[in-house]
C-alpha positions as CSV (number, residue, x, y, z in Angstrom):
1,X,120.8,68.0,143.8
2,X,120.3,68.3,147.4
3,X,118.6,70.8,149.8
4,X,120.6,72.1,152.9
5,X,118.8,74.7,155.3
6,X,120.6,76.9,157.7
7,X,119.3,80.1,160.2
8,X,121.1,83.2,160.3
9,X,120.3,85.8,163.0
10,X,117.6,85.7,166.3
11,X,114.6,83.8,166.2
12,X,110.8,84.0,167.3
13,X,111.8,83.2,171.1
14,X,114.3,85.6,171.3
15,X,112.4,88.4,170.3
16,X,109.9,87.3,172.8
17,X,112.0,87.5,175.6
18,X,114.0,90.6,174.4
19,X,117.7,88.6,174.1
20,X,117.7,89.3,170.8
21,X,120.5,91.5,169.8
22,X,119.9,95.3,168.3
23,X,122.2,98.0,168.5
24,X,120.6,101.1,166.8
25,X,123.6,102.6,165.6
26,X,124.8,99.3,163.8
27,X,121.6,98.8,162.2
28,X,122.1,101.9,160.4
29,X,125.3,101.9,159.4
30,X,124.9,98.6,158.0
31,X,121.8,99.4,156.1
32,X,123.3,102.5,154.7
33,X,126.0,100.1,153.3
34,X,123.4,97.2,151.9
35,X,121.5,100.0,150.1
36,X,124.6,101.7,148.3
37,X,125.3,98.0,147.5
38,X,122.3,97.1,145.8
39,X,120.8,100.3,145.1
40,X,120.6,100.0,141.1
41,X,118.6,96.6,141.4
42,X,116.6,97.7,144.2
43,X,115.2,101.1,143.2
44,X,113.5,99.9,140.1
45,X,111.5,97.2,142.3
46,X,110.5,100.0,144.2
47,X,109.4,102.5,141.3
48,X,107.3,99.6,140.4
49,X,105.6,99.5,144.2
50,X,104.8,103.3,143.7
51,X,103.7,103.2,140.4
52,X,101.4,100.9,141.5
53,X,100.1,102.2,144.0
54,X,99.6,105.5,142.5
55,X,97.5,103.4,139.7
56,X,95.6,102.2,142.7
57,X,95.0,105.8,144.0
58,X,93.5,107.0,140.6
59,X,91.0,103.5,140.4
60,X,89.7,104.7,144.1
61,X,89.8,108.1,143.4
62,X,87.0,107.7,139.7
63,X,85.2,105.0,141.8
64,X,84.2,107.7,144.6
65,X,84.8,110.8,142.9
66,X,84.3,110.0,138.8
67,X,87.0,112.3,138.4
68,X,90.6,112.1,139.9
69,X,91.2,115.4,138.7
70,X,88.3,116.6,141.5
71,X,90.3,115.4,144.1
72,X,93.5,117.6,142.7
73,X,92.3,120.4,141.7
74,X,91.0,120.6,145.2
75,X,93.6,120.0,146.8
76,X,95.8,122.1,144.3
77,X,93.6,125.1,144.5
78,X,92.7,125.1,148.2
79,X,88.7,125.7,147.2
80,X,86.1,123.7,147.4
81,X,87.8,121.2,150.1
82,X,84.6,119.5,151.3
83,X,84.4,116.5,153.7
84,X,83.3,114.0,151.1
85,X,86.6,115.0,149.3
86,X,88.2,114.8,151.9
87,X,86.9,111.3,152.7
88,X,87.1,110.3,149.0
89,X,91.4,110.9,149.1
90,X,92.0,108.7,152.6
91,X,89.9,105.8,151.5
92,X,91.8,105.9,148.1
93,X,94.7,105.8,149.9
94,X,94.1,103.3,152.2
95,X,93.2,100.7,149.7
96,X,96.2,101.3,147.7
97,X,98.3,100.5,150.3
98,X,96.4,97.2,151.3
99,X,95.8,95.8,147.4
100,X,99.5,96.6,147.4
101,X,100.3,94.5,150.0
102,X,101.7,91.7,147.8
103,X,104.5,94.1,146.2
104,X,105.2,95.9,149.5
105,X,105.6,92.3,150.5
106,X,108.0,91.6,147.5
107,X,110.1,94.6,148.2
108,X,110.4,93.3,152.0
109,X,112.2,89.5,150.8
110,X,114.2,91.7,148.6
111,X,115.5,93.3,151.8
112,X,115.4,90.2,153.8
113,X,118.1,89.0,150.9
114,X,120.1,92.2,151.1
115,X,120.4,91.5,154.8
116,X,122.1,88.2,154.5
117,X,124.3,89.2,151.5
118,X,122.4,88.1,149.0
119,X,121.7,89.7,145.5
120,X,118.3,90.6,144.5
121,X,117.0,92.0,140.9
122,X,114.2,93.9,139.8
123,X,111.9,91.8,138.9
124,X,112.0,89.7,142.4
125,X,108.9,92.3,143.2
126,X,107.0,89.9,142.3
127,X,108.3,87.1,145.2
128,X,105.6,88.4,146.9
129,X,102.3,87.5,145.1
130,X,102.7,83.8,146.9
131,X,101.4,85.8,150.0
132,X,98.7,88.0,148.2
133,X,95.7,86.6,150.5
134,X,97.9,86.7,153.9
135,X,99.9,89.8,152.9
136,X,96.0,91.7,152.2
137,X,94.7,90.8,155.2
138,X,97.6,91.6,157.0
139,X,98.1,95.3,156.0
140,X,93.9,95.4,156.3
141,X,94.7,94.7,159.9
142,X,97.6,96.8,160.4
143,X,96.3,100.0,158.4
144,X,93.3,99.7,160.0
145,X,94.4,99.3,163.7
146,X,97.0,102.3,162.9
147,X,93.8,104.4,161.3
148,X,92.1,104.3,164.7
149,X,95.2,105.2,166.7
150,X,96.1,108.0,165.0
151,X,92.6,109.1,165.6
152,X,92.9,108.9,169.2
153,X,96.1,110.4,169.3
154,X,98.8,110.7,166.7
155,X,101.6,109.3,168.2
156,X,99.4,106.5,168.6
157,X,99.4,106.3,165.2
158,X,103.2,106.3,164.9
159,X,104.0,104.1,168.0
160,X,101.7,101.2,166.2
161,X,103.4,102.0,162.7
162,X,106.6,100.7,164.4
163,X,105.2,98.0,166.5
164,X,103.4,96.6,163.4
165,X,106.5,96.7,160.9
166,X,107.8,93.6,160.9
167,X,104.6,91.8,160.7
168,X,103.9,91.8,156.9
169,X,107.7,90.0,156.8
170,X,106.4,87.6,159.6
171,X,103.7,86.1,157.4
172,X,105.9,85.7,154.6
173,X,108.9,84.4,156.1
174,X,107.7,82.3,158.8
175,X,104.7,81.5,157.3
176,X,102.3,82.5,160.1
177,X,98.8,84.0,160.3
178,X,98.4,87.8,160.3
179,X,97.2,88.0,163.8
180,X,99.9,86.0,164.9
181,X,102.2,87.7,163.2
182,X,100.9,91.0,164.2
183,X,101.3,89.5,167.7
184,X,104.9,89.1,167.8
185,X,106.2,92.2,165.8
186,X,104.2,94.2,168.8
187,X,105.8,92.2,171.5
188,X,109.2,92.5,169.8
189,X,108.9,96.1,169.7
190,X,108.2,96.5,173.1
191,X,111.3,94.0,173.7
192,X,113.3,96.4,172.2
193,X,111.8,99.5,172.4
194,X,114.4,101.9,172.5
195,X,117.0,100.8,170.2
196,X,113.8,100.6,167.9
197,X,112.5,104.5,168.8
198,X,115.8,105.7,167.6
199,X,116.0,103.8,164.7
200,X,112.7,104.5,163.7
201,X,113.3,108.3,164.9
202,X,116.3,108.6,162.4
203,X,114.2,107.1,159.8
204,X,111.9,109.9,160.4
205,X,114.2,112.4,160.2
206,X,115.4,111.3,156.7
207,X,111.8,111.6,155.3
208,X,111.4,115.1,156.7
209,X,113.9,115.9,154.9
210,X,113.3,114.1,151.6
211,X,110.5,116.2,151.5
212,X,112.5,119.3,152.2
213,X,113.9,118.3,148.8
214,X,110.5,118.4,146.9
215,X,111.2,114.5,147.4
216,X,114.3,113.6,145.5
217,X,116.0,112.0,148.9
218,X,113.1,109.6,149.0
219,X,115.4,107.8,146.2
220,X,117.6,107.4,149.0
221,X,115.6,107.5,151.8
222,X,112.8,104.7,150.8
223,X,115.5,102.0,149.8
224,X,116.8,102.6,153.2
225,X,114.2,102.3,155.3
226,X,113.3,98.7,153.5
227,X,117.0,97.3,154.2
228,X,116.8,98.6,157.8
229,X,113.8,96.8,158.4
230,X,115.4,93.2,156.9
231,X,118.0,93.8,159.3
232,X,115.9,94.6,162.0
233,X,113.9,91.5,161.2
234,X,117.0,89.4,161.0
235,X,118.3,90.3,164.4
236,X,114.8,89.5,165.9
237,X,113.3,86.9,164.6
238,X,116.0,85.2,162.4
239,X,116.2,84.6,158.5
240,X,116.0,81.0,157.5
241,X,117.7,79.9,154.0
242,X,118.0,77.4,151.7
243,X,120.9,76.0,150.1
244,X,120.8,74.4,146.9
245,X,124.0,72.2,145.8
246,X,123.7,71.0,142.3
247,X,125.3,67.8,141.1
248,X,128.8,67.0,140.4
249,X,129.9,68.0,137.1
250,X,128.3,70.9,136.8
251,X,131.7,72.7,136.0
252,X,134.3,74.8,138.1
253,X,131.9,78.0,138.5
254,X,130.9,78.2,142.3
255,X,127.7,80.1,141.4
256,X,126.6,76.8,138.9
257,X,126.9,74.4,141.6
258,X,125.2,76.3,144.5
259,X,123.0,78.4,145.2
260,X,121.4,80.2,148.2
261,X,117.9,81.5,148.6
262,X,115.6,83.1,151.5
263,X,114.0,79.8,152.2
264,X,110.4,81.3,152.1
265,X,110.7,83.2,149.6
């Protein structure tokens, strides 16, 4: 067999210098149709993320607390809400979104598939744990830097939400370091700000009301918001794949003698 690679999309210069193409409304209409697409094998990758990081939540929660039913009945009851509670539930959170890094990763190559037309399957939630190390240090970087902002100022918090999203994908797909990587989805964003504020706006709005729904759109909504991202990403910076063409004789099927890949993935 032999290996062929091809790019599809903008690339690292182009987001640089902001001639990469992104039209907000196409980005969403194109993502709505990916995720009807590939809804069925995509939603149980991400049922997996959140039950993971719920298992996550409960480890941090009896490491500060003993008891994750403290934190609950707390915040169930509204008595006997105390600082260190308090405290106790953000830094549980926090580290369940960085040790989850390497599924949160996995979900993001699914949707860097799903933007090229590729097909993806449950258990490719796993394709991340190649980047554990980078894809840690990289939401320790991000969630961090967001923490702060939001400190400061909320929208601070948002605005560096955006400008950091495409930076997990960045040390996946182009194989970068985190700081690097955190570099360019910030300058990228500001390429593009405005087509990215309303995308990210919409997105937003689609969460607000998910919740509205005691969280049954979030089936819809999550899904979503990962294959908007891949597109984003493959507008920007560009998706490199890999083409595998198996020998001859391998019969008439097309999908036996070839076979395309995310080429980092």
């Amino acid at each position: 067999m032999n290996n062929k690679t091809f790019h599809v999309g903008g690339s690292i210069e182009k987001a640089m210098n902001g001639s990469a193409e992104l039209q907000a409304v196409a980005v969403l209409q194109e993502a709505w149709k990916v995720t009807a697409k590939n809804f069925f094998t995509f939603f149980p990758a991400i049922v997996g993320l959140f039950l993971a990081q719920v298992a996550l939540l409960m480890v941090g929660l009896q490491v500060q607390l003993g008891d994750p039913a403290i934190f609950f009945d707390a915040i169930i009851s509204g008595e006997m809400i105390t600082p260190e509670i308090i405290q106790a539930g953000y830094m549980a959170n926090f580290w369940s979104d960085v040790l989850s890094a390497p599924l949160y990763a996995g979900l993001s190559l699914m949707a860097l598939n799903h933007a090229v037309g590729l097909p993806t399957k449950p258990s490719h939630l796993v394709k991340g744990f190649p980047f554990t190390l980078v894809s840690v240090v990289t939401m320790l970087l991000i969630s961090s830097l967001q923490g702060v902002g939001s400190a400061i100022f909320p929208l601070i918090g948002l605005f560096l939400s955006m400008a950091f999203s495409m930076a997990i994908i960045l040390v996946c797909e182009k194989r970068i370091s985190p700081l690097k990587a955190i570099q360019y989805s910030v300058v990228a964003t500001i390429r593009k700000l405005l087509p990215l504020t309303a995308i990210f706006l919409v997105i937003l709005i689609l969460i607000s009301l998910s919740f509205a729904t005691f969280g049954l759109g979030l089936i819809w909504t999550v899904p979503f918001f990962f294959n908007v991202k891949g597109i984003i990403y493959r507008n920007l910076f560009g998706i490199t794949l890999q083409v595998t063409n198996m020998k001859p004789g391998s019969g008439d099927d097309p999908s036996k003698q070839e076979e395309t890949k995310v080429f980092n993935a």
